[in-house]
N, C-alpha and C positions, 0 to 999 in steps of 0.2 A: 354336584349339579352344575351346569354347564349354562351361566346367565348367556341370551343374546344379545349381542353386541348392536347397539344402537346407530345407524346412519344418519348422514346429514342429507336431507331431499337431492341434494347436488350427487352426491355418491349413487343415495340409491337410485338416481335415474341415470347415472352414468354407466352402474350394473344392466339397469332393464335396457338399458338401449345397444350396450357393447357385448354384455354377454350376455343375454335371453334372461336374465331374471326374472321370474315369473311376480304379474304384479301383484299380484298376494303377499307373496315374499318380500316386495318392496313396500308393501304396509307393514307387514310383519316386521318391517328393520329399523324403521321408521319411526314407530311406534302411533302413524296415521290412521285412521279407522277409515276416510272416504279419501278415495284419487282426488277430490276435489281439491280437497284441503292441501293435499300436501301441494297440490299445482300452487294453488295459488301462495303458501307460503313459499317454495320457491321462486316466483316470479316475484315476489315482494325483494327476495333476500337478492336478487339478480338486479332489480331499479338501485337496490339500496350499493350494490357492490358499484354502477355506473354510478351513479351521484358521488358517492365517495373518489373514485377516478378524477371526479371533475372537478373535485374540490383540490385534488393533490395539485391536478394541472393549472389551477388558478396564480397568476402575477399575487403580488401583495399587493400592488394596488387594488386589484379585484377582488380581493379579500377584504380589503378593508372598507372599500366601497359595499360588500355584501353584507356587512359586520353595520357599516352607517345605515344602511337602507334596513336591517332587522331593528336599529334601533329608534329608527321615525315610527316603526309598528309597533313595538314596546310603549314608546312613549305616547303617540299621536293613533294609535290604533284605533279605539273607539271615536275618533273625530272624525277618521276616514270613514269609518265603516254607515257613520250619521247622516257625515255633510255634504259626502263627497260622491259623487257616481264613479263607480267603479273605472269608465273609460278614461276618465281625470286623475287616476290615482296617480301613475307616474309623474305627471304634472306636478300635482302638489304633495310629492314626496321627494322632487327636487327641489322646490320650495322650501320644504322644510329641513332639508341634510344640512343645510350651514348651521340652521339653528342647532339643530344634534353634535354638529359639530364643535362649535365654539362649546357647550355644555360641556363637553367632552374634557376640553383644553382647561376651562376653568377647573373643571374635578380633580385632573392630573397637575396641574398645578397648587393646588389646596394640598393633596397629597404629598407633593413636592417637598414642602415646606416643614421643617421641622415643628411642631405644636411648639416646644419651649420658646422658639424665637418668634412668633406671632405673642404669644403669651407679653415676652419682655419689648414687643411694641407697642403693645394697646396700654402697658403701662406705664412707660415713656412718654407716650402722646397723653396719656392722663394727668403726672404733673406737670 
């Protein structure tokens, strides 16, 4: 028996559109029940392939600024969401990046440090 071979939405509309695949056949490949669906999962899969592009063409600073700014909503997220009107959020989400930041530096620093030689400091400072 002859299993059929499964398409990704991109293929089978590249079939229906290039060479007359009938769209029965492209639910049929698909494994889609309504045109709808598969529309809209590839339109999802097409945002998600653009946002990825945009990510690659990002500087490191801009990465790392987009990395600081997820992490004021990590941290400060239910403050924004309380205190703050939405049109303020930039505002006091540059406000709050230094703080995320220094946070940041203290952690990697604590990390830095080997445990044993913290350890043989706070016991030197004790006798």
């Amino acid at each position: 028996m002859i299993k059929p071979q499964l398409m990704s939405p991109a293929v089978a509309l590249y079939h229906w559109r290039v060479h007359g695949m009938s769209m029965d056949k492209v639910l049929s490949h698909t494994g889609y029940v309504r045109w709808a669906d598969l529309a809209a999962d590839h339109a999802e899969a097409m945002a998600n392939e653009e946002i990825a592009m945009q990510d690659m063409m990002m500087s490191p600073d801009e990465r790392q600024r987009e990395e600081d700014v997820e992490a004021v909503w990590e941290r400060c997220g239910d403050y924004l969401r309380e205190m703050v009107p939405p049109s303020e959020y930039q505002d006091e989400i540059e406000r709050l990046l230094p703080l995320i930041k220094k946070t940041r530096q203290m952690q990697d620093a604590a990390r830095s440090r080997p445990f044993r030689d913290a350890v043989r400091r706070r016991q030197a400072a004790c006798q």
